[in-house]
C-alpha positions as a Python dict, from the first residue, in 0.01 Angstrom:
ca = {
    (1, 'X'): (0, 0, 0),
    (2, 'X'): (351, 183, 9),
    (3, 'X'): (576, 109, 279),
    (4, 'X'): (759, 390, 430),
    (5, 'X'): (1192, 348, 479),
    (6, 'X'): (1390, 575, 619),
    (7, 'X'): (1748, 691, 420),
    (8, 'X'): (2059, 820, 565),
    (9, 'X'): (2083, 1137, 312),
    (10, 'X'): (2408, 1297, 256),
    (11, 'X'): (2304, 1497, -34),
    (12, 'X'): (2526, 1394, -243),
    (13, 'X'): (2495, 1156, -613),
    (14, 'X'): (2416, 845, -471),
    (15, 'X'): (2115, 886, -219),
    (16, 'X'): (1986, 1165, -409),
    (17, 'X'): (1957, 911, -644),
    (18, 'X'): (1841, 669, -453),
    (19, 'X'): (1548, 845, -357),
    (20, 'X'): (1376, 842, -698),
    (21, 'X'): (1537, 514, -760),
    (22, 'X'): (1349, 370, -424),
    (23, 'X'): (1009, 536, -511),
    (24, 'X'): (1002, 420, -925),
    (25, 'X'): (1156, 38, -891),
    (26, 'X'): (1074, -34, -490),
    (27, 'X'): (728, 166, -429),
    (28, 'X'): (865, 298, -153),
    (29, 'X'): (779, 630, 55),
    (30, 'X'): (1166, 777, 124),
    (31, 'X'): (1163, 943, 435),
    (32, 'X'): (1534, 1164, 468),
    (33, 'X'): (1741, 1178, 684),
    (34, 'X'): (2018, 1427, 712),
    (35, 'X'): (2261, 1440, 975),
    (36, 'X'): (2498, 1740, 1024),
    (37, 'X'): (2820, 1625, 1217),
    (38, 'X'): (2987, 1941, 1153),
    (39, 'X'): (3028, 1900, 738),
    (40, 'X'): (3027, 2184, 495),
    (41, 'X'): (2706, 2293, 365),
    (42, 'X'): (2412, 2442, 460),
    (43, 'X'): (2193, 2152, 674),
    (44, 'X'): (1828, 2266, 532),
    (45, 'X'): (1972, 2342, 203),
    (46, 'X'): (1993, 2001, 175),
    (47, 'X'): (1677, 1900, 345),
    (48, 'X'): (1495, 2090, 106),
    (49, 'X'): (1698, 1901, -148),
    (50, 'X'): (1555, 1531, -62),
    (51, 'X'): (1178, 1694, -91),
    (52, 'X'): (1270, 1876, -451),
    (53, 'X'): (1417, 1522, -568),
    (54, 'X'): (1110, 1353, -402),
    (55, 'X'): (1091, 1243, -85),
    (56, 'X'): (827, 1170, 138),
    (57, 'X'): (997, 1386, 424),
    (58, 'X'): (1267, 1539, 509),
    (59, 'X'): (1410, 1545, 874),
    (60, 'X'): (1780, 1761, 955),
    (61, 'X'): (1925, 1600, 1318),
    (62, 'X'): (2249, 1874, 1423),
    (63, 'X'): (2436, 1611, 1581),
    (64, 'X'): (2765, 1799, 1575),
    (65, 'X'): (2815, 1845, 1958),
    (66, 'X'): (2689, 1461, 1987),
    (67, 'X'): (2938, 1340, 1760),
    (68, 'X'): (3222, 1530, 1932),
    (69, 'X'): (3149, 1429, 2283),
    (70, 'X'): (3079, 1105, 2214),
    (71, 'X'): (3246, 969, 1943),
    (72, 'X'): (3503, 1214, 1818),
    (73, 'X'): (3635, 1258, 2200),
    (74, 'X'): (3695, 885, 2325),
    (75, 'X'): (3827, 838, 2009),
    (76, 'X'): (4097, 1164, 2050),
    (77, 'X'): (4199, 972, 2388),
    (78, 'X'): (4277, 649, 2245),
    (79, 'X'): (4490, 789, 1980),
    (80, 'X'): (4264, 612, 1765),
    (81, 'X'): (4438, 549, 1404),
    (82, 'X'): (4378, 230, 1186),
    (83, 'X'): (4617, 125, 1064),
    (84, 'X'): (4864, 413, 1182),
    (85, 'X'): (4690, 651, 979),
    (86, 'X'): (4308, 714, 974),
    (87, 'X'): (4191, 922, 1203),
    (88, 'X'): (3825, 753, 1147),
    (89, 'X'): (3625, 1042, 1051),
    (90, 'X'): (3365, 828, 853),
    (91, 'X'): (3391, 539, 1031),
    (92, 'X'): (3293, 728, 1368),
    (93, 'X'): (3012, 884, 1237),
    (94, 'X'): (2842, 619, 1075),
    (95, 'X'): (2697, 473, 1402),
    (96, 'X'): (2560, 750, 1544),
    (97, 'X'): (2367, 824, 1213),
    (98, 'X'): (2235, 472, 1196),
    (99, 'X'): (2161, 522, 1552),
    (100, 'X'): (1946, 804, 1457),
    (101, 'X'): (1773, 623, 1170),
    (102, 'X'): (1677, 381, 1355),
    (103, 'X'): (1519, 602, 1619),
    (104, 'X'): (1345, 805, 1384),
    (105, 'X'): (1196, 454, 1197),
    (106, 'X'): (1043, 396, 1553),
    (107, 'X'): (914, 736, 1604),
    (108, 'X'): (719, 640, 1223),
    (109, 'X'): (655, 301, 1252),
    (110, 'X'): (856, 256, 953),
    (111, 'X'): (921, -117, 857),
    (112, 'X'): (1279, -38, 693),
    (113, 'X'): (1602, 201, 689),
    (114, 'X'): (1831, 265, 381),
    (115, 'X'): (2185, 377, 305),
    (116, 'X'): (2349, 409, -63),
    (117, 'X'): (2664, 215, 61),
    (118, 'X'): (2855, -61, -184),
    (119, 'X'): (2893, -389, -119),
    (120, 'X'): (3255, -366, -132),
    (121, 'X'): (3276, -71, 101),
    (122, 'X'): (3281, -92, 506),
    (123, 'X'): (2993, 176, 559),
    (124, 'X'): (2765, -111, 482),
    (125, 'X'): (2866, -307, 778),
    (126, 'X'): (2922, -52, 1023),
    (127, 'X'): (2502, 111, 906),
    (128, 'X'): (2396, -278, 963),
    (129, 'X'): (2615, -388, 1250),
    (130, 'X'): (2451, -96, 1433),
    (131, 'X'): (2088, -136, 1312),
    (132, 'X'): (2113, -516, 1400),
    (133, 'X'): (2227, -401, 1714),
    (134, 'X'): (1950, -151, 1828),
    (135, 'X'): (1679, -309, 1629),
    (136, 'X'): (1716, -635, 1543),
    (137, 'X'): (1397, -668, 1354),
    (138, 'X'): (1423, -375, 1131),
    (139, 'X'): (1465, -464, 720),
    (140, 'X'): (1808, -334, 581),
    (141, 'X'): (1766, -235, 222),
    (142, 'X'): (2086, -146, 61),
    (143, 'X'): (1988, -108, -346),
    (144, 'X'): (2401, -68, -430),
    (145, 'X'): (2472, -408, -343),
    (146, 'X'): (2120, -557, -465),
    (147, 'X'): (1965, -462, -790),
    (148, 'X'): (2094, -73, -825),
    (149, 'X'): (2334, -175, -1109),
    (150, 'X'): (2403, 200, -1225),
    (151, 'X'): (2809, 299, -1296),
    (152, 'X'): (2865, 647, -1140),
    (153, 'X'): (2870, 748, -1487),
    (154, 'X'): (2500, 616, -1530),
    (155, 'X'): (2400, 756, -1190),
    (156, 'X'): (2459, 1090, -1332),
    (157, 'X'): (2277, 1038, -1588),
    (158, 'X'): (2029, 933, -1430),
    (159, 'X'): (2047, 1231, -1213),
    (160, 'X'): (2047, 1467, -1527),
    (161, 'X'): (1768, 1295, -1680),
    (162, 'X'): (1551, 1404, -1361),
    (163, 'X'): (1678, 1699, -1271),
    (164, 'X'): (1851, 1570, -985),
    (165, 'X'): (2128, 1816, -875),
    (166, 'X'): (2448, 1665, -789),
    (167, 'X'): (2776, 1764, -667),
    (168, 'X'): (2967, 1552, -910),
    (169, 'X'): (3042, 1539, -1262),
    (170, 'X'): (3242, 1292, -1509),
    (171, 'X'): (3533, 1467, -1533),
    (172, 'X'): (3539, 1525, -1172),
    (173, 'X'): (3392, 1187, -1037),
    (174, 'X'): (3508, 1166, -635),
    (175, 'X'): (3351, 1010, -409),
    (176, 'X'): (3376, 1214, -64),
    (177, 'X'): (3254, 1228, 286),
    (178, 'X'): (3306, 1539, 547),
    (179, 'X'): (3221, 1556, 867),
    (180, 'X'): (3376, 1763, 1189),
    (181, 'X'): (3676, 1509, 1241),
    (182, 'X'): (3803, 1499, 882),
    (183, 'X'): (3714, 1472, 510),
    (184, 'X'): (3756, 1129, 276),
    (185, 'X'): (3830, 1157, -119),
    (186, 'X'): (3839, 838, -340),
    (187, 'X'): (3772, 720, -713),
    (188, 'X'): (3828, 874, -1048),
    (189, 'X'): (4250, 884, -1029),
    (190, 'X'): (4301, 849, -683),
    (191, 'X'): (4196, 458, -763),
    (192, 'X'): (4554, 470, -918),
    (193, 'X'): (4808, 410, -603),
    (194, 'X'): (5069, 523, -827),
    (195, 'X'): (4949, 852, -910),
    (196, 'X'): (5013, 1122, -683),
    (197, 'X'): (4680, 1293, -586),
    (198, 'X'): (4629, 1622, -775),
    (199, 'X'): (4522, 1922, -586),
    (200, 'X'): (4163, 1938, -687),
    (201, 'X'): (4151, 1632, -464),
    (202, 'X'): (4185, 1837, -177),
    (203, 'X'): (3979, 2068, -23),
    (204, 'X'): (4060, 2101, 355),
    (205, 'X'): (4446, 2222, 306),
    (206, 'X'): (4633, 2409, 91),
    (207, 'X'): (4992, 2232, -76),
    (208, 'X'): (5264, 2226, 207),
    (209, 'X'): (5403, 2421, -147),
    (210, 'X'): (5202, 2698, -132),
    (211, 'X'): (5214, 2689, 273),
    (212, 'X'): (5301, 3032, 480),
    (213, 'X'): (5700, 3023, 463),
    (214, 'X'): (5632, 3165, 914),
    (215, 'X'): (5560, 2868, 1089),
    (216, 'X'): (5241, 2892, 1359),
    (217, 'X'): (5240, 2787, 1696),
    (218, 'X'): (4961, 2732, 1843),
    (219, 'X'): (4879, 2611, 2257),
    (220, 'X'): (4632, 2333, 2340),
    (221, 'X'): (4504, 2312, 2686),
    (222, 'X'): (4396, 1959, 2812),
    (223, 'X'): (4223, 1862, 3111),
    (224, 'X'): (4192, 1458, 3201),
    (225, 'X'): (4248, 1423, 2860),
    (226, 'X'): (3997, 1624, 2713),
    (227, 'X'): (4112, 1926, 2495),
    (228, 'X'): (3958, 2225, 2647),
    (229, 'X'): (4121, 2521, 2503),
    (230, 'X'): (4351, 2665, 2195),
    (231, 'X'): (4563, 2949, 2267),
    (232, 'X'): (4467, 3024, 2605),
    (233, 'X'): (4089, 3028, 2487),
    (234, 'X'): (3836, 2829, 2651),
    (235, 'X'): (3655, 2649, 2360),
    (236, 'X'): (3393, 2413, 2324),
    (237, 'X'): (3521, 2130, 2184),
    (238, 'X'): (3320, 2136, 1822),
    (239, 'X'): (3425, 2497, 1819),
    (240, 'X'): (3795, 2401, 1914),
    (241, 'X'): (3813, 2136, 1638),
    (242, 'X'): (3650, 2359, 1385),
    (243, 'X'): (3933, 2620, 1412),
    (244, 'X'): (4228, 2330, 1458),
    (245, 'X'): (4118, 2221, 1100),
    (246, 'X'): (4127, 2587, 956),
    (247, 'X'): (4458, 2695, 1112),
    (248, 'X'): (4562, 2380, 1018),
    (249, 'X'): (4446, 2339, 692),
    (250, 'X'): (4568, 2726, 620),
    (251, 'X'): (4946, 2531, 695),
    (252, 'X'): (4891, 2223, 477),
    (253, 'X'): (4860, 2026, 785),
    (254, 'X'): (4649, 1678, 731),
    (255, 'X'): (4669, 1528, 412),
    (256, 'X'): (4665, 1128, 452),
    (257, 'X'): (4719, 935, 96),
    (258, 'X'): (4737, 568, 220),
    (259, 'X'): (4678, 218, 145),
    (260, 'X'): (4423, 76, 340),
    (261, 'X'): (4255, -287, 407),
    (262, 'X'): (3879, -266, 390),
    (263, 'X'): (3726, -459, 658),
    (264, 'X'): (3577, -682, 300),
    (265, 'X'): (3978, -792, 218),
    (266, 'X'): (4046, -531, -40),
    (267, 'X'): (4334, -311, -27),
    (268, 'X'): (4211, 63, -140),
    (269, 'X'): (4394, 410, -190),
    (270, 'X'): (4259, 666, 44),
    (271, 'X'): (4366, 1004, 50),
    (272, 'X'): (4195, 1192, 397),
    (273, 'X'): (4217, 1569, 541),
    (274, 'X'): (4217, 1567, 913),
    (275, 'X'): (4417, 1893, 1033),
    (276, 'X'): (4244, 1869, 1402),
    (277, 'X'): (4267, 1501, 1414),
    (278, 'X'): (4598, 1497, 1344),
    (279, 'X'): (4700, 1817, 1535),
    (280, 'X'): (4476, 1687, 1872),
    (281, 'X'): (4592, 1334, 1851),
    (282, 'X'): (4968, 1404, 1832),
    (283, 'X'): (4956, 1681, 2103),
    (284, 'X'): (4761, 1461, 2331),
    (285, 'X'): (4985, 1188, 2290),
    (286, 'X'): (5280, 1423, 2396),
    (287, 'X'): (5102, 1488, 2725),
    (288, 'X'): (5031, 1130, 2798),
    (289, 'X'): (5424, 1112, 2752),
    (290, 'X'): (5477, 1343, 3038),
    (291, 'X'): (5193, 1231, 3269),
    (292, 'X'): (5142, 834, 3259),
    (293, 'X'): (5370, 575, 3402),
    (294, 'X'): (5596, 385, 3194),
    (295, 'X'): (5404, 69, 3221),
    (296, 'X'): (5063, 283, 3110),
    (297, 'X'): (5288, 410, 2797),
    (298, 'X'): (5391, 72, 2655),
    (299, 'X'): (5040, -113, 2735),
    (300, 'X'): (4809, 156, 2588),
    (301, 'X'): (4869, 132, 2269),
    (302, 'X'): (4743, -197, 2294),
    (303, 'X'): (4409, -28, 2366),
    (304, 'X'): (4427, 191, 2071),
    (305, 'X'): (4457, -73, 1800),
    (306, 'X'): (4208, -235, 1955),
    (307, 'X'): (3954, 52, 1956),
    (308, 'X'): (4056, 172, 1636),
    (309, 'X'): (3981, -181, 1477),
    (310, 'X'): (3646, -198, 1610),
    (311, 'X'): (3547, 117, 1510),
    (312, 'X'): (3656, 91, 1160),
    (313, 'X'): (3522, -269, 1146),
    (314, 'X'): (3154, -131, 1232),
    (315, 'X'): (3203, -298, 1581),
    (316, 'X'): (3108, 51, 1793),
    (317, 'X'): (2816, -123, 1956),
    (318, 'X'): (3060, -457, 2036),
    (319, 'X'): (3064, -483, 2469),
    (320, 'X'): (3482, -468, 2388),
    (321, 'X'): (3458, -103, 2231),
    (322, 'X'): (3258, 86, 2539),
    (323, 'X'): (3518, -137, 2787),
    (324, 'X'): (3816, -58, 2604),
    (325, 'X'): (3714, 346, 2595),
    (326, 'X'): (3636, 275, 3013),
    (327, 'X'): (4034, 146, 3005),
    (328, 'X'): (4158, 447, 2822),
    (329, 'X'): (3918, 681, 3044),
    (330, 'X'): (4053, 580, 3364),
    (331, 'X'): (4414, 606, 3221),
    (332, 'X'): (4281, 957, 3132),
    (333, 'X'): (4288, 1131, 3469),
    (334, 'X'): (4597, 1220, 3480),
    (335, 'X'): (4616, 1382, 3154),
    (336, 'X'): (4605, 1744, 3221),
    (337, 'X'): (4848, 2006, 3116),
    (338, 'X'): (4947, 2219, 2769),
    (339, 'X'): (5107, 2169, 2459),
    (340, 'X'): (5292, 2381, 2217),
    (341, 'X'): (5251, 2278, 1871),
    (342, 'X'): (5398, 2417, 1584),
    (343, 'X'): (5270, 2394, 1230),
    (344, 'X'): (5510, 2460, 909),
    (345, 'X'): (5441, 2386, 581),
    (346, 'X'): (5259, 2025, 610),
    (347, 'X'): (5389, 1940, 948),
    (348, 'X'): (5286, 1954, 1348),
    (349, 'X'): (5508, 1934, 1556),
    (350, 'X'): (5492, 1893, 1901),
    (351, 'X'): (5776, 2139, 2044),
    (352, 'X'): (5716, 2161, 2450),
    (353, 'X'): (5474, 2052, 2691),
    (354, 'X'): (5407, 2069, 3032),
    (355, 'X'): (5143, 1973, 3303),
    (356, 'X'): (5099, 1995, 3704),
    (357, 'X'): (5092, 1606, 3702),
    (358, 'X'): (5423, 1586, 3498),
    (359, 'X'): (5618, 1277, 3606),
    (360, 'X'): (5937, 1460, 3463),
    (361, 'X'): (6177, 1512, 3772),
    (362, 'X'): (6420, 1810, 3610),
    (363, 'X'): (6675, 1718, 3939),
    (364, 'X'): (6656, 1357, 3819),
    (365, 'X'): (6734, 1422, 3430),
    (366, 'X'): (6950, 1642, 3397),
    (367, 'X'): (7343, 1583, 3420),
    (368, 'X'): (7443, 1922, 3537),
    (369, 'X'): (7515, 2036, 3873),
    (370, 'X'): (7103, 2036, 3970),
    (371, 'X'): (7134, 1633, 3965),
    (372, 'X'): (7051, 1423, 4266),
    (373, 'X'): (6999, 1102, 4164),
    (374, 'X'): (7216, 846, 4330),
    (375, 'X'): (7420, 691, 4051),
    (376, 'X'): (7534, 435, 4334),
    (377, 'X'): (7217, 260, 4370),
    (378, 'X'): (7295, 184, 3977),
    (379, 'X'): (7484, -69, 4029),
    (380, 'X'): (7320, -320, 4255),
    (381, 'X'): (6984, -267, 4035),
    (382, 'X'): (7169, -402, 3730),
    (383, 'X'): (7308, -681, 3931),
    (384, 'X'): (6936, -832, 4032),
    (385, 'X'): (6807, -672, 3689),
    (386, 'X'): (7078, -932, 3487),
    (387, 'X'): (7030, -1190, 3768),
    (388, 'X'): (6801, -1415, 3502),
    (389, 'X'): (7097, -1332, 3204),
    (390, 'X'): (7410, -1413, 3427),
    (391, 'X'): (7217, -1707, 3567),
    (392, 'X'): (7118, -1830, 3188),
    (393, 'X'): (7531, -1728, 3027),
    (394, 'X'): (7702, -1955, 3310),
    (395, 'X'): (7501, -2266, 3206),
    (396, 'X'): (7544, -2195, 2810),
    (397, 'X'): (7913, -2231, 2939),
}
């Protein structure tokens, strides 16, 4: 008798294979998942797709307004970059779809999910992590780190042999993953740190090169730390995000080509397209310039390495992650205010800002006539502040 697993389907070369591959050398009924978090392409195009290449059934989840509320937004607010520069698109999105696997495994009685992650990559933990989390007794099977021993080359082969239609070809042989908070490219030449990434790499943004010469500036409205509008325009926030990575993308804002460690100990090349991310995240930390306390300002990024660690390491489900999002989320509430950004040829930059809970004190600042802070009081505030260093010189002497 056939047991029934459930896939997380992308579409793409490997689960597309997979599916055949389950059903031929596992016996397997391949139930489909496919989960749009705001990616290009058509959702039931490629729900059709898994039943042509022969699945069981198919099942499309629009998750896009789930993913930005709840994993794309806490993540905006803690700045969230590993390694100082991945804004996490994949690794964000991986829980919620193995969230929704294993939901829709208990809605079939299903004995198993599947992914068509590596065994070097970290989508494999974070799809487990999270299954062993919600359901600890549901199998794992992961063929591309057990007996699928195909080469990409073979897979499309394989894939050609069965009239499987994939997005990928040997002369153009990346491996890529979209979603609404940015777009991964790797393999083929990119595996070479030392070559620069040619264009057909990218998709997302044009060459800072070939960039309007104008520069655009663009407004961003937040409101306890949420992002709420773009140019004066009340947005919600998939829609707000969608058109950040267009404008930005039409400036050659985004590109990423880094060096990153892999949760497994392997150092890979990664090149990424995040024009929102990257827009959002720098605007929003201009605001919580203006608006939290120095103390809040040289602690918080504490928080974000944190958060952004456990979220790339599969950890989203860890106790830490949800308390270190409550930390950022109270520090929140007193990030409201605008931001003028302005994008040129590859770069966003953050060029004024202001907000009714500004802790900038113009009278303060400045040095001109308008200033009324005491410079007297100076002087006795060093004196305590050096107490410890005075105290510490005289007995050197």
């Amino acid at each position: 008798m056939s047991r029934t697993v459930v896939l997380a389907y992308s579409g793409g070369l490997d689960t597309s294979v997979l599916i055949s591959w389950l059903k031929e050398k596992r016996g397997l009924d391949v139930v489909a998942l496919c989960a749009d978090l705001g990616q290009p392409g058509e959702l039931e195009t490629i729900r059709k797709k898994a039943l042509q290449v022969g699945a069981l059934d198919s099942v499309a989840v629009d998750a896009r307004e789930e993913f930005a509320e709840h994993f794309v937004l806490p993540s905006l607010q803690a700045n969230a970059l590993y390694e100082g520069g991945y804004p996490l698109a994949t690794a964000l999105a991986r829980p919620l779809i193995a969230r929704l696997l294993v939901e829709e495994a208990r809605r079939r009685g299903a004995q198993a999910v599947a992914h068509g992650c590596t065994g070097k990559g970290n989508d494999q933990v974070r799809f487990d992590l999270t299954v062993m989390a919600l359901d600890p007794e549901l199998e794992i099977v992961a063929p591309l780190r057990e007996d699928f021993c195909m080469s990409r080359e073979e897979e499309i082969e394989y894939a050609r042999q069965r009239d499987i239609p994939v997005p990928v070809t040997t002369e153009s042989p990346y491996s890529v993953d979209e979603n609404l908070w940015g777009r991964s490219c790797e393999a083929g030449v990119l595996e070479d740190p030392w070559t620069e990434p040619p264009e057909d790499a990218y998709s997302w943004t044009v060459s800072p090169d070939r960039a309007p010469g104008e520069p655009r500036y663009l407004e961003v409205d937040f409101e306890e730390g949420r992002p709420v509008a773009l140019d004066g325009e009340r947005l919600p926030l998939v829609e707000l995000v969608t058109r950040l990575n267009r404008l930005g993308g039409e400036h050659g804002v985004g590109r990423v080509d880094m060096i990153e460690d892999r949760l497994v100990g392997i150092k890979s090349r990664e090149v990424y397209e995040a024009p929102a991310a990257l827009i959002l995240i720098e605007a929003h930390r201009a605001l919580e310039s203006l608006t939290l306390t120095r103390e809040a300002l040289h602690f918080k990024p504490l928080l974000e390495g944190a958060f952004a660690r456990l979220v790339y390491f599969g950890l989203w489900y860890d106790p830490l992650r949800s308390a270190l999002q409550a930390a950022v989320e109270e520090l929140q509430r007193a990030v409201t205010g605008t931001v003028r950004v302005r994008l040129h040829r590859g770069a966003a930059t953050v060029v004024g800002r202001k907000s009714p809970r500004s802790l900038y004190d113009y009278g303060l600042a400045t040095y001109d006539r308008a200033d009324v802070f005491d410079h007297r009081c100076s002087e006795g505030f060093i004196r305590l502040w050096g107490l410890p260093l005075r105290t510490w010189g005289r007995a050197q002497r």
